[in-house]
C-alpha positions in Angstrom: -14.5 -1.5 20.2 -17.9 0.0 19.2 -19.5 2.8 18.7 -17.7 6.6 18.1 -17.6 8.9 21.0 -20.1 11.8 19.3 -19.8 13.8 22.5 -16.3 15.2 21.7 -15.9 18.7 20.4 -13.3 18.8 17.4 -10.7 20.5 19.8 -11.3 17.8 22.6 -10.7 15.0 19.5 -7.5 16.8 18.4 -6.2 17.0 21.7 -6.6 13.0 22.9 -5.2 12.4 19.3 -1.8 14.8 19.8 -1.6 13.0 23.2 -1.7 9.7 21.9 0.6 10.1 18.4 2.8 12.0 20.4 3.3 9.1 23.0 3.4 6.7 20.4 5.9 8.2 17.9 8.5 8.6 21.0 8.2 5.3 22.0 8.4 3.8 18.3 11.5 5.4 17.6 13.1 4.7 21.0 16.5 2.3 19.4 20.4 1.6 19.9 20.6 1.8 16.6 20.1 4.5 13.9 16.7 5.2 12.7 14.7 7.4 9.8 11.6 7.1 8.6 9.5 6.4 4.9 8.1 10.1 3.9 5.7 9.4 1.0 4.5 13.1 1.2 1.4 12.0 1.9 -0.8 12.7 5.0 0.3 10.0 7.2 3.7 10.0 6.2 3.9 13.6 7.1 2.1 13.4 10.7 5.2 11.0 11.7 7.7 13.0 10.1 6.7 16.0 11.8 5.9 14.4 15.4 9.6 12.5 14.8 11.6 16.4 14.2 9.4 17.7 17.2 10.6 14.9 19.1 14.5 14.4 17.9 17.4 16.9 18.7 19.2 16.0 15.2 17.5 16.1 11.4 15.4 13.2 10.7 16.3 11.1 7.9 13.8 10.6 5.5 13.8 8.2 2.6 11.1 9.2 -0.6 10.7 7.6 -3.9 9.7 8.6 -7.4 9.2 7.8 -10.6 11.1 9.8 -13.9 9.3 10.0 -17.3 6.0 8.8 -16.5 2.3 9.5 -16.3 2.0 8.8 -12.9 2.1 11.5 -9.7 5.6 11.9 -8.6 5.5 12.6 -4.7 9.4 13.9 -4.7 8.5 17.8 -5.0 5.9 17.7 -2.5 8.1 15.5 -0.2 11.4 17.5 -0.6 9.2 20.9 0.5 7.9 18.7 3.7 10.9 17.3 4.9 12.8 21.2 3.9 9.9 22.9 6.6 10.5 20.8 9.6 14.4 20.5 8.4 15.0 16.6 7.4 17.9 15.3 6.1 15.6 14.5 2.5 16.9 11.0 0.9 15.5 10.8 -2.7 15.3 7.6 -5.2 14.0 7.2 -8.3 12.6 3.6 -9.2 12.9 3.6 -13.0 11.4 0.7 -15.8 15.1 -0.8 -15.8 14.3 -1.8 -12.2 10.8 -2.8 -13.0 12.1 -5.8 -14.9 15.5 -6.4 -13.2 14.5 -6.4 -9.6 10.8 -8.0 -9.7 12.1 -11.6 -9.9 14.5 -10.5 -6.7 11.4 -9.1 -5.0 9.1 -11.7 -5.6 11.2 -13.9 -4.1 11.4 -11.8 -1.2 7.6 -11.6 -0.8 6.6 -15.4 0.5 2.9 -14.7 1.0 1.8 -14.0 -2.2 0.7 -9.9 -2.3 0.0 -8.2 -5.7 0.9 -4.8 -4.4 2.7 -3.2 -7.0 3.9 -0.5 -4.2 6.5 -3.7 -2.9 8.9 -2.1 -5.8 9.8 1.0 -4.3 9.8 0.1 -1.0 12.3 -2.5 -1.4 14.3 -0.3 -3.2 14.3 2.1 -0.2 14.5 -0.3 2.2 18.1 -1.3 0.1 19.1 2.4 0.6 17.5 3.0 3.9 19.8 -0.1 5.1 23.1 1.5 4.1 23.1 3.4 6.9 20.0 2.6 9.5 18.4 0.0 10.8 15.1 1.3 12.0 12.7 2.9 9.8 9.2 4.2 11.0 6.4 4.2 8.3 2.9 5.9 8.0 1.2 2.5 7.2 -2.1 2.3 9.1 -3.1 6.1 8.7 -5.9 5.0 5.9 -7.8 2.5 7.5 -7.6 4.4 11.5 -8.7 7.6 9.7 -10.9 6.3 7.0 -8.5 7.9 4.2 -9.8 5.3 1.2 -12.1 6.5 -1.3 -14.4 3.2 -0.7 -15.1 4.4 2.4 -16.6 7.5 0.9 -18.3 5.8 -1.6 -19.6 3.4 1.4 -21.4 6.0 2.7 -23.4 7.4 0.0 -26.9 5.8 -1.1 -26.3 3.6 -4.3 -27.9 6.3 -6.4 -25.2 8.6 -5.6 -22.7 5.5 -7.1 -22.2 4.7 -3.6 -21.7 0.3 -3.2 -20.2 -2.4 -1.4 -16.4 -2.4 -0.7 -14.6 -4.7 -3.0 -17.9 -5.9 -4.7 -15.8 -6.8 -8.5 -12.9 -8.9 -8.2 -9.8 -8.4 -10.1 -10.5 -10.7 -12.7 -14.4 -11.1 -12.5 -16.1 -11.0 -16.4 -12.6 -10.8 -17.8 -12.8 -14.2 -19.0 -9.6 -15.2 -18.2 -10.1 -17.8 -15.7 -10.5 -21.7 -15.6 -13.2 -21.7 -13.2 -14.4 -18.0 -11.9 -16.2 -18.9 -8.8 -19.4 -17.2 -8.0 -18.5 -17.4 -4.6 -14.8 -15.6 -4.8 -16.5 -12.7 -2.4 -17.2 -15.1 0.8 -14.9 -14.2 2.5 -15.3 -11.0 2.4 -19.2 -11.8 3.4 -18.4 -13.3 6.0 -15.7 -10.7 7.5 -18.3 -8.1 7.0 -20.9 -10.4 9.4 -18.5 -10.8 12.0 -17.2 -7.0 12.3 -20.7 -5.9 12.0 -20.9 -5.7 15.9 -24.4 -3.7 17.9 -23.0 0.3 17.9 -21.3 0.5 15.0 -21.6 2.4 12.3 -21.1 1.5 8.9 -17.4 3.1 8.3 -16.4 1.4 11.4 -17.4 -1.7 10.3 -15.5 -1.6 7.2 -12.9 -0.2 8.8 -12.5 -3.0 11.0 -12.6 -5.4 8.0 -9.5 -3.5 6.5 -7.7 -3.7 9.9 -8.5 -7.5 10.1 -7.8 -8.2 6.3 -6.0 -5.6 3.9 -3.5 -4.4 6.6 -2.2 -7.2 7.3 -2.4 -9.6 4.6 -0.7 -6.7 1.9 0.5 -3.3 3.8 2.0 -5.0 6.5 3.8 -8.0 4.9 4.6 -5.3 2.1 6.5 -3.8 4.6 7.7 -6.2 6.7 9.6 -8.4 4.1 10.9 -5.5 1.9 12.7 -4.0 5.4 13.8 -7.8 6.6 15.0 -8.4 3.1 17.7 -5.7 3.8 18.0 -6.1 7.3 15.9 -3.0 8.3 13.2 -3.1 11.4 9.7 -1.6 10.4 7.9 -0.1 12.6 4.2 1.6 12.3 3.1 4.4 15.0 -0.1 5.0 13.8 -1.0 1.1 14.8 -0.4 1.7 18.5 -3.2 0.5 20.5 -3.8 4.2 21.8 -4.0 5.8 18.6 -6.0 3.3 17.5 -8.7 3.2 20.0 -9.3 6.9 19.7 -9.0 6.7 15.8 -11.7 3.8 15.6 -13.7 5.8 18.0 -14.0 9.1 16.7 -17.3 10.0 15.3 -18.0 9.3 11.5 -18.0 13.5 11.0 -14.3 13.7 12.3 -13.3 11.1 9.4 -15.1 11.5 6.6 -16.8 15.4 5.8 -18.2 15.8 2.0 -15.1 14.2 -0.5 -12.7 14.6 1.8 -11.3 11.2 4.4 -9.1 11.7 7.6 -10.7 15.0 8.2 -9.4 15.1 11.8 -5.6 14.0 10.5 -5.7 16.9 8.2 -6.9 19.4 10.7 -3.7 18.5 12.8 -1.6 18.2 10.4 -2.7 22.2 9.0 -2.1 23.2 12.6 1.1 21.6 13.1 2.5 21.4 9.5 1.4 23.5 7.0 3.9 23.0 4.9 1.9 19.2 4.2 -0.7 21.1 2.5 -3.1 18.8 3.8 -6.5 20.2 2.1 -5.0 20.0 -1.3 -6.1 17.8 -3.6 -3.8 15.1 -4.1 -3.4 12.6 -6.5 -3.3 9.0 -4.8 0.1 6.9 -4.6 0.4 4.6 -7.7 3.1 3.0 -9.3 3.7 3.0 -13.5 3.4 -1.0 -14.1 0.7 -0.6 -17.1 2.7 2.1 -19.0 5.6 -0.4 -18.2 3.9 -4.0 -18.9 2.1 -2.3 -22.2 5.3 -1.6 -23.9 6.3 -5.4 -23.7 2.8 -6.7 -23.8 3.6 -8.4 -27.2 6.4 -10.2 -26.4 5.5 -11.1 -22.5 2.2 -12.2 -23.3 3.0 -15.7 -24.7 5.6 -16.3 -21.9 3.3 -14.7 -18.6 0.9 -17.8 -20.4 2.7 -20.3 -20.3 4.0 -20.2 -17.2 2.9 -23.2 -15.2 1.2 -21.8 -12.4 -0.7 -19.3 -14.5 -1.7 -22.3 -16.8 -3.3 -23.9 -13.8 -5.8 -20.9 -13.2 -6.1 -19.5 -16.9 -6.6 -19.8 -20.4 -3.6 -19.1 -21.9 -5.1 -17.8 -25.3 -8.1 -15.3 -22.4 -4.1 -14.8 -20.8 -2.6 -13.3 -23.7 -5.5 -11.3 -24.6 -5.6 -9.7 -21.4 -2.0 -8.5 -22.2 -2.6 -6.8 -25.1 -5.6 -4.8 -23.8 -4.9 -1.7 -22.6 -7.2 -0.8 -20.3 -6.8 0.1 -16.6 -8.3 -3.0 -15.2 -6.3 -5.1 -17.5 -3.2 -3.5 -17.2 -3.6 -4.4 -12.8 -4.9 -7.3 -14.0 -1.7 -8.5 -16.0 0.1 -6.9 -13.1 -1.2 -9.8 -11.1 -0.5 -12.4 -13.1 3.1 -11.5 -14.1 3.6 -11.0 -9.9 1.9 -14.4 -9.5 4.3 -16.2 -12.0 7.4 -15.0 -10.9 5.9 -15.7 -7.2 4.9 -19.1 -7.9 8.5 -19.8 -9.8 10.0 -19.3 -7.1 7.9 -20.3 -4.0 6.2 -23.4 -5.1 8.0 -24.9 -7.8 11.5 -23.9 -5.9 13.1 -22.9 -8.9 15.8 -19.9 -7.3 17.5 -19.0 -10.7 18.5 -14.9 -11.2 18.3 -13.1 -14.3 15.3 -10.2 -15.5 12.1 -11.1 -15.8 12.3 -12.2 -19.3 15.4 -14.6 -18.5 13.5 -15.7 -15.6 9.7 -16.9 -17.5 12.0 -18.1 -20.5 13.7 -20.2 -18.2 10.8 -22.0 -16.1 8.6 -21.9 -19.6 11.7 -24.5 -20.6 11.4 -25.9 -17.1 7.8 -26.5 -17.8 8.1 -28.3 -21.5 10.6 -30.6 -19.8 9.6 -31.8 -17.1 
């Protein structure tokens, strides 16, 4: 669709959007079988989890995962006080750096369309303990790009001398030097996305929405999903994607998504009236996942291997490779992120080499492959 529908008052907006999550939550987790639900303690999360214990006679089940001894945000405190307020049965793991290096190997061979999404690791570890007792789980996936939740969309919106500019206008690896042949033209795609959505009526947020929708959601979030659940026999399923919540999320007005620094304005203002609790005004930090603090502290020894690997030596310079490694910076630490994902991924998936072990057993391994074959 195009175009927002500016005539609504804020109340109006909040009502058609109660209507239509509330529709779509019930029929989501209509099932034979037991279901729960991925509570991230962040806003979208929260919305289902709330709609599912207005909705349900018995606790919801609720599956959150964090992160011990680390820099990063851990989401367990403010999780365990959501699920506490609308009375959840609160499920809590902790993903720690042993399961960084023994299950990554395990999960890239789970993931068969190649996604870099370092958030795959603690999904599939909750879809492993979601599936010891369920086999439905309801997610909050979908929430950013309806509602405009990304920080690119803000920055979208402001004139480049306020550091507004173009979503994904660096790629990961642009001006790091690190590969074969770096393509003017890696951004084409995108180019060309951006020209199609642009359709008469919309605004600018709406047309990068709709290039998340057609693009990042399902080519990473959804797979990400998808093949963590099915890998433990566990059906995902994503309310906020209904077709009804949808068409009135796309067609809201730009000032009931985005107001100042703040995305899914209207979300939030549902969320404070029906869940408090969520503090859904506070500042949060964003979801992340400690892979540079875990890659740094083996960057010496995992460089050589990650460059040698056959399907990184088709696309890199080994010697730009194990550079890269030893920088720690944020870009390179996502950037070895990458190529450490790809390796493993391209092990298993293209050269069809199935063998178990960590991640150091497994490069060791194919780096022998490699010199022999």
């Amino acid at each position: 669709p195009a175009g927002g529908t500016s005539s609504w008052s804020e109340a109006e907006a909040l009502e058609r959007l109660e209507r239509a999550l509330v529709d779509s939550v019930m029929v989501h987790q209509r099932s034979d079988v037991p279901y729960g639900m991925f509570l991230s303690g962040g806003i979208d999360s929260s919305v289902v989890l709330a709609l599912m214990a207005r909705l349900n006679d018995r606790p919801v089940r609720a599956f959150t995962a964090g992160f011990g001894e680390t820099s990063v945000s851990d989401e367990r405190d403010h999780a365990r006080a959501v699920a506490r307020a609308v009375g959840a049965e609160h499920v809590e793991i902790e993903f720690t750096e042993r399961d960084f290096w023994t299950l990554l190997p395990r999960i890239a061979g789970v993931i068969d369309d190649a996604t870099a999404d370092y958030a795959v690791m603690p999904t599939y570890k909750l879809a492993a303990e979601a599936s010891r007792d369920l086999k439905v789980i309801l997610s909050g996936e979908g929430g950013d790009e309806l509602f405009a939740g990304y920080g690119r969309y803000r920055s979208l919106m402001r004139p480049w001398w306020m550091g507004g500019r173009a979503m994904r206008w660096r790629g990961t690896f642009q001006g790091l030097g690190v590969l074969r042949d770096e393509s003017p033209g890696w951004r084409d795609g995108i180019a060309a996305s951006e020209s199609l959505e642009a359709l008469p009526g919309r605004t600018r947020l709406q047309v990068a929405q709709a290039i998340d929708c057609a693009d990042w959601l399902p080519h990473d979030l959804l797979i990400k999903l998808d093949r963590c659940l099915m890998a433990h026999g566990v059906e995902g399923r994503t309310p906020m994607l209904d077709p009804e919540v949808a068409s009135v999320a796309f067609r809201l007005p730009d000032r009931f998504k985005i107001q100042g620094r703040t995305g899914k304005w209207l979300l939030r203002r549902w969320l404070a009236d029906n869940l408090p609790e969520a503090q859904p005004f506070a500042r949060k930090r964003g979801f992340t996942v400690p892979v540079g603090e875990w890659i740094s502290r083996r960057s010496e020894g995992l460089a050589p291997l990650v460059a040698r690997q056959p399907g990184v030596v088709e696309l890199c310079n080994p010697a730009a490779v194990e550079r890269l490694f030893k920088t720690h910076s944020k870009r390179a630490a996502f950037a070895s992120w990458v190529l450490l994902f790809y390796a493993l991924w391209h092990n298993h998936h293209i050269l069809g080499r199935h063998q178990g072990g960590d991640v150091d057993e497994v490069l060791a391994e194919a780096e022998r492959g490699s010199r022999t074959s």
